[in-house]
N, C-alpha and C positions, 0 to 999 in steps of 0.2 A: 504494500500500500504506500499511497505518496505522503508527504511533508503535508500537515492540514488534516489526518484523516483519524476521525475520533469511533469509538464504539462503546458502546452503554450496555453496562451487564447489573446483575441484579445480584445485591450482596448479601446475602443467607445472614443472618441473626441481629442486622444493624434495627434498633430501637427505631419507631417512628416509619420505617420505608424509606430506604436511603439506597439509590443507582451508584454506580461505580461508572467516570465520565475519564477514560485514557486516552491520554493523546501520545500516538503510535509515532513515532522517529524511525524503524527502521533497525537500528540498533538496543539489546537490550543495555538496561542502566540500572543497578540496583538501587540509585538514588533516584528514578525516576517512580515516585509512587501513586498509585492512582486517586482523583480526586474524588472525595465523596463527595456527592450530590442529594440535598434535600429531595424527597418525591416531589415537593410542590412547586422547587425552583428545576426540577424538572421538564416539570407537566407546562411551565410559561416556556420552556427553552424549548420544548415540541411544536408548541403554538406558533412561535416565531418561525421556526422552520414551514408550519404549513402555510405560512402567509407570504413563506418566496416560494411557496411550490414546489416544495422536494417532497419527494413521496417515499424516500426510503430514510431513517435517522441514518445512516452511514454517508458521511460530504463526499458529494462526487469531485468535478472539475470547479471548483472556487470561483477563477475567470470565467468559466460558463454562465455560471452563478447569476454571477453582478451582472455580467451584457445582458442578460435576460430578463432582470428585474425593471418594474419602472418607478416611479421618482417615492411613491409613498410607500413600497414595499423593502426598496433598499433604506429607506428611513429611519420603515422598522425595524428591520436585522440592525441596523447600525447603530440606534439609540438604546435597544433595548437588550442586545446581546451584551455587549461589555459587561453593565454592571454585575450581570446575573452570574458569568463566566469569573468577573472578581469576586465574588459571593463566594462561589465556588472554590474558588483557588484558597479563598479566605478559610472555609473550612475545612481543608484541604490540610493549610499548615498549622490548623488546630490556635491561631492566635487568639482563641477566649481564653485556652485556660492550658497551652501548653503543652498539651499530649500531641501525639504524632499523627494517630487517625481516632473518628469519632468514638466515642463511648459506646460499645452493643451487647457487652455483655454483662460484667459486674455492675451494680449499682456503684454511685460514685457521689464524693463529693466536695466541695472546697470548703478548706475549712482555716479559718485566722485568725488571730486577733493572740492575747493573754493565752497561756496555758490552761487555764479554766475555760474560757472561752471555748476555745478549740473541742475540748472534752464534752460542754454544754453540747457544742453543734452537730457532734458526731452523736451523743444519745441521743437527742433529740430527734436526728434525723433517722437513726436506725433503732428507736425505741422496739419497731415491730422485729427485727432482727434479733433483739436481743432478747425479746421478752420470748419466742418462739423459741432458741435455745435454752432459757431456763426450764421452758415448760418441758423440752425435750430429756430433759437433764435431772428433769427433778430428783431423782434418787442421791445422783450427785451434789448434788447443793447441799439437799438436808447433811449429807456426811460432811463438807464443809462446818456446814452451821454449826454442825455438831462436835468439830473436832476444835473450831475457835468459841465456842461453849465451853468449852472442857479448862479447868482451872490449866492444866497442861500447857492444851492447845493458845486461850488465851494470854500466857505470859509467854510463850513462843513469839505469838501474831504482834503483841506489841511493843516487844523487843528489834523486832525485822521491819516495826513501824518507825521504832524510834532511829536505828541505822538510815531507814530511808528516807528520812524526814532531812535526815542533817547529809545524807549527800547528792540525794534527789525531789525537794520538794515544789520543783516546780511541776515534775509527774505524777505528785501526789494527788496536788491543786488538778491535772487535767484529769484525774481518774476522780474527783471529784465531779466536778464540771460534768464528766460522763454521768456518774449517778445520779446528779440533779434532769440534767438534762432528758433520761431513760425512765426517770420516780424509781429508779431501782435504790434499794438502801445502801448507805455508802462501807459499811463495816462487812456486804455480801459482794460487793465488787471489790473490796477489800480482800478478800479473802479469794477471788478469783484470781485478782493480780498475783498472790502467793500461792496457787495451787500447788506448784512444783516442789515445792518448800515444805508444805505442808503434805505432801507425797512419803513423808518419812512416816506418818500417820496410816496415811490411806492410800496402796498404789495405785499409779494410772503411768501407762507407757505409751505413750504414743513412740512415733517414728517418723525419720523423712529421709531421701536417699539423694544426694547429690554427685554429679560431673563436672567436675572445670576440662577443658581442651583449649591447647592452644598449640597453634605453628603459625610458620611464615606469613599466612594469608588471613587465620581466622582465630577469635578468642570467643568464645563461650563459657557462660556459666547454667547449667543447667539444674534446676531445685523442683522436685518435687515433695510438696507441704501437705505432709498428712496431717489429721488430725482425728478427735473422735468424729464418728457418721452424725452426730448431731448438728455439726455445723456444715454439712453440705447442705448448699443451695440458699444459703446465708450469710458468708464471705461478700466484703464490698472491701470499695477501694477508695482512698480519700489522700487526697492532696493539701497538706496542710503548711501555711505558711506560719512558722512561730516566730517569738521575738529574737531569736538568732539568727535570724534571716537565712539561713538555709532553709530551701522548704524543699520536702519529700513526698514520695507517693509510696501509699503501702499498702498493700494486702492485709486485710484485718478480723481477727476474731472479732463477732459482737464480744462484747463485752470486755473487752481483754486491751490492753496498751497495744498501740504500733508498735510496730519492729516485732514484734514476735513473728510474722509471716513476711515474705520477701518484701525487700525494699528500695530504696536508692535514693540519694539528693541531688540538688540542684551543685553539688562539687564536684559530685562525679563519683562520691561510695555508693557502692554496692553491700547489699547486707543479706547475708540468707543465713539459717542456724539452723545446728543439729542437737536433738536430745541426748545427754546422755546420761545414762541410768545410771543412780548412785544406792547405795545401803546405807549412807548417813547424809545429814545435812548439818551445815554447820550456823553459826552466826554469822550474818554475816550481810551484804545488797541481793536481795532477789535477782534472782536472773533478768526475769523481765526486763526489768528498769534497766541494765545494764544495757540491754540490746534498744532500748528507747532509746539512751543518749547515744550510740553509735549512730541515729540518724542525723543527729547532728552537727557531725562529724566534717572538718573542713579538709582531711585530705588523712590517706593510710596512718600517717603516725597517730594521728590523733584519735582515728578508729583505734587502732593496736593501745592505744593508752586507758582510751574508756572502757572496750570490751578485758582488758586485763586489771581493771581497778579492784583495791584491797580494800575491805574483805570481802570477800565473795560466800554466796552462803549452798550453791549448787553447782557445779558443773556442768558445764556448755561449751558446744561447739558453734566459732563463727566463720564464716564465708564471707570474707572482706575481697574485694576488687575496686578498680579504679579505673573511669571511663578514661582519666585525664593520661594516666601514666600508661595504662594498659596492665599492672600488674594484678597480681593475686593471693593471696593470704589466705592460709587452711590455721584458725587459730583454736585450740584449746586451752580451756581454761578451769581450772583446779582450786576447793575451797582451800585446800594448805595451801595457797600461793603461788604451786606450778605452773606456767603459761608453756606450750608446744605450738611453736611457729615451723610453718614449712611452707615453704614458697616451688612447688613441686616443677621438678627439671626433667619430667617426661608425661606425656600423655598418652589418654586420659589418667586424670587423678578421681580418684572414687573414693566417696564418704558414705558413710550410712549411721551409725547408731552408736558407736563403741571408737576407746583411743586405740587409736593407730599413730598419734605423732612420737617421737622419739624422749623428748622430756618429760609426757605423760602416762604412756603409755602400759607404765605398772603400777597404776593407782592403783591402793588396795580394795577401796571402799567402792570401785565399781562394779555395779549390777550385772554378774557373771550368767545368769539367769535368762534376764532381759536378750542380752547380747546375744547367749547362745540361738533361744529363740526365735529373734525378729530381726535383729540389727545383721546379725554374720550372713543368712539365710540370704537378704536382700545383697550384701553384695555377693554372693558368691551368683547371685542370678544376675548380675551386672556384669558379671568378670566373665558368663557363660553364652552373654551377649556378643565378646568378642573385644568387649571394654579394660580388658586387664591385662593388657599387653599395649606396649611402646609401638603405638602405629598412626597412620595418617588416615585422617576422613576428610573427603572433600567437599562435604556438607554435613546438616545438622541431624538430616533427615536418621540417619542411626543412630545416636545419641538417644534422640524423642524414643524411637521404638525401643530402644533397650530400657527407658524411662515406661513406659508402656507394657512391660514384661509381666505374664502370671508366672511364671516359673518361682516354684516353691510355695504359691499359694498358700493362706493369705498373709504369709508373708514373703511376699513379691513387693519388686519397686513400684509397679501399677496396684494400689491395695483396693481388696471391694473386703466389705462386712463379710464375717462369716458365723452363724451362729454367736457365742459366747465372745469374738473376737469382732472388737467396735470401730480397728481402724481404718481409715478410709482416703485416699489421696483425693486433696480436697478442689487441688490446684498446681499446677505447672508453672513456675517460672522461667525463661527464657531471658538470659539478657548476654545479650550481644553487644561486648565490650568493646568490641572495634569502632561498631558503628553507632555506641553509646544510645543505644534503643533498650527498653524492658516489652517484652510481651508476658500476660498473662492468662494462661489457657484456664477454663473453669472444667474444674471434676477432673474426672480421668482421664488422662492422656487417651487410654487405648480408646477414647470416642472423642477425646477435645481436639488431638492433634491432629487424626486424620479429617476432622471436621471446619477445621479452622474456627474454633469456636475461644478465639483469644479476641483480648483488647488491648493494644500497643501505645506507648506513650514515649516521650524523651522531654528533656527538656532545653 
């Protein structure tokens, strides 16, 4: 086809009725992305087309075009196409609010102002979100209630209040703001934000399985974020501007602090985390909170500073990258104060559930249990993908499908419920550090990925 020749396709899951308007050059260009198109700015750009008398939407001869028009028909194309065409392009580079292509799948939302604020706007706005997983949940809550009930439990909870009062109280304030905002009580969001902690009480293991790859051509970070089946189909995604001016987009438990599910700022970190099972917890900052301030984070060291801050009261793993630098960070971190940095010098690099870095790696107090069961299972189906060996892929498309995997069921890297076993991949992160893009596929890969049922952003 010539220079000039556009074609209109219709895009499977876009909110509202939204065409895909490509303009064809001849050459492919992966920066060249196709522009979304409202149905209704559309349906006027058809209009105009039948008022010069083209009877097919595909531009034939341009110069045909114009000779053939007369004085009030060329008038119309000519007045009326531009602005529509800059509409178009307008939401195209996403300039209301900074994402890459239109919002179609996650709910979404912006959110600013105070730390309280922010937390106000997000219950507020996902009150229905969040109250749908407590009801989901109830068994669980009551054992919450019941453990920060407990003379134990509550001199635990307000001990791990008072550490995080005095090294994170401006996340205190937005986990606030959330409970006002939701009419949820603040001392049961309270005790959400410490589940993990409180996990020395009452187990709960989730799991998530991650890829970094990188060569000459290409860097990916691949994350898929399990969590309990309660929260499928109740994950949203919000863009928050805080008073540190870094703002981020995240993936988000109702009820639960950002940064716990995949992330990224406006500097260019990347944040995605792995669980991992402990038999003690200490005193110490909630995990949680830990992975909140990494969002606002103004470049690698300073991620590596907050996600390693003293004292730590559980064990986690983080998945640091840098759009800016192109690097990557596999950081664990330990409540005795061990941190395990590895900046991996072959691909793919595989995570799942349990330490494998070298500094950490003989913790006593982790959950031998857990591991054997869910975390090793998942990579050895990773590694059986073809992922665990020093080689070249020259695209993404393996990576996804080995993310996609039942092998070992259900503990595979693609997880569905199974009877008595709750966990469930909730979500796919894709971020593509070269071209400093996040995509986020919803539910299971093995139907998000070959569905293309993602919503992509940058800033």
């Amino acid at each position: 086809m010539g220079d000039g020749c556009c074609i209109a396709e219709n895009r499977r899951g876009v909110n509202g009725g939204y065409f895909i308007f490509t303009t064809l050059t001849g050459t492919p260009d992966y920066q060249n992305y196709p522009i979304l198109i409202n149905s209704h700015v559309f349906s006027l750009i058809i209009i105009i087309l039948s008022l010069v008398q083209i009877e097919i939407i595909i531009f034939g001869n341009y110069n045909h075009l114009v000779k053939n028009m007369n004085r009030r028909k060329f008038l119309a194309f000519s007045i009326l196409t531009p602005p529509l065409l800059i509409q178009a392009c307008k939401e195209k580079a996403g300039e209301t609010t900074g994402e890459l292509a239109k919002k179609q799948i996650f709910p979404f939302l912006e959110a600013e102002g105070s730390y309280y604020d922010i937390g106000y706007q997000i219950g507020d706005r996902f009150q229905e979100n969040i109250e749908t997983v407590m009801k989901r949940r109830q068994g669980w809550i009551d054992k919450l209630l019941a453990i920060t009930g407990s003379e134990e439990g509550k001199l635990f909870s307000n001990k791990l209040y008072d550490i995080t009062k005095e090294h994170s109280p401006q996340y205190i304030e937005e986990i606030r703001g959330m409970a006002e905002g939701s009419g949820v009580d603040f001392g049961l969001m309270w005790a959400m934000s410490i589940k993990s902690e409180l996990s020395v009480f009452e187990k709960e293991n989730p799991g998530c399985s991650t890829v970094y790859y990188k060569d000459e051509e290409n860097n990916w970070l691949i994350h898929n974020e399990d969590g309990d089946k309660s929260y499928s189909g109740q994950m949203f995604i919000v863009k928050a501007k805080p008073p540190s001016g870094v703002d981020f987009i995240s993936l988000v438990y109702p009820g639960l602090l950002m940064g716990v599910g995949p992330s990224f700022n406006s500097a260019g970190i990347v944040q995605t985390t792995n669980y991992i099972g402990t038999t003690k917890v200490s005193m110490g900052i909630p995990r949680y909170f830990l992975g909140r301030g990494v969002l606002e984070a103004g470049n690698m060291y300073e991620a590596l500073k907050i996600a390693s801050s003293k004292p730590r009261a559980f064990p986690w793993h983080h998945n640091i990258a840098s759009f800016k630098d192109g690097k990557y960070l596999s950081i664990e971190t330990l409540p005795d104060g061990r941190v395990g940095i590895r900046q991996p010098d072959t691909s793919p690099y595989l995570h799942t559930n349990h330490l494998i870095n070298g500094q950490t790696v003989d913790y006593d107090y982790e959950d031998v249990k857990y591991k054997k069961s869910s975390s090793v299972p998942r990579l050895i189906a990773l590694k059986s993908e073809g992922l665990g060996y020093d080689r070249k892929f020259n695209d993404s498309k393996h990576l996804l499908n080995a993310l996609s995997s039942h092998t070992n069921e259900p503990y595979s890297p693609c997880r569905h419920p199974a009877g008595d076993i709750h966990g469930k991949t909730l979500a796919t992160a894709f971020f593509n550090i070269k071209y400093k893009t996040a995509r986020y596929y919803d539910g299971n890969p093995c139907r998000s990925v070959p569905g293309n049922l993602f919503d992509e952003f940058s800033f």
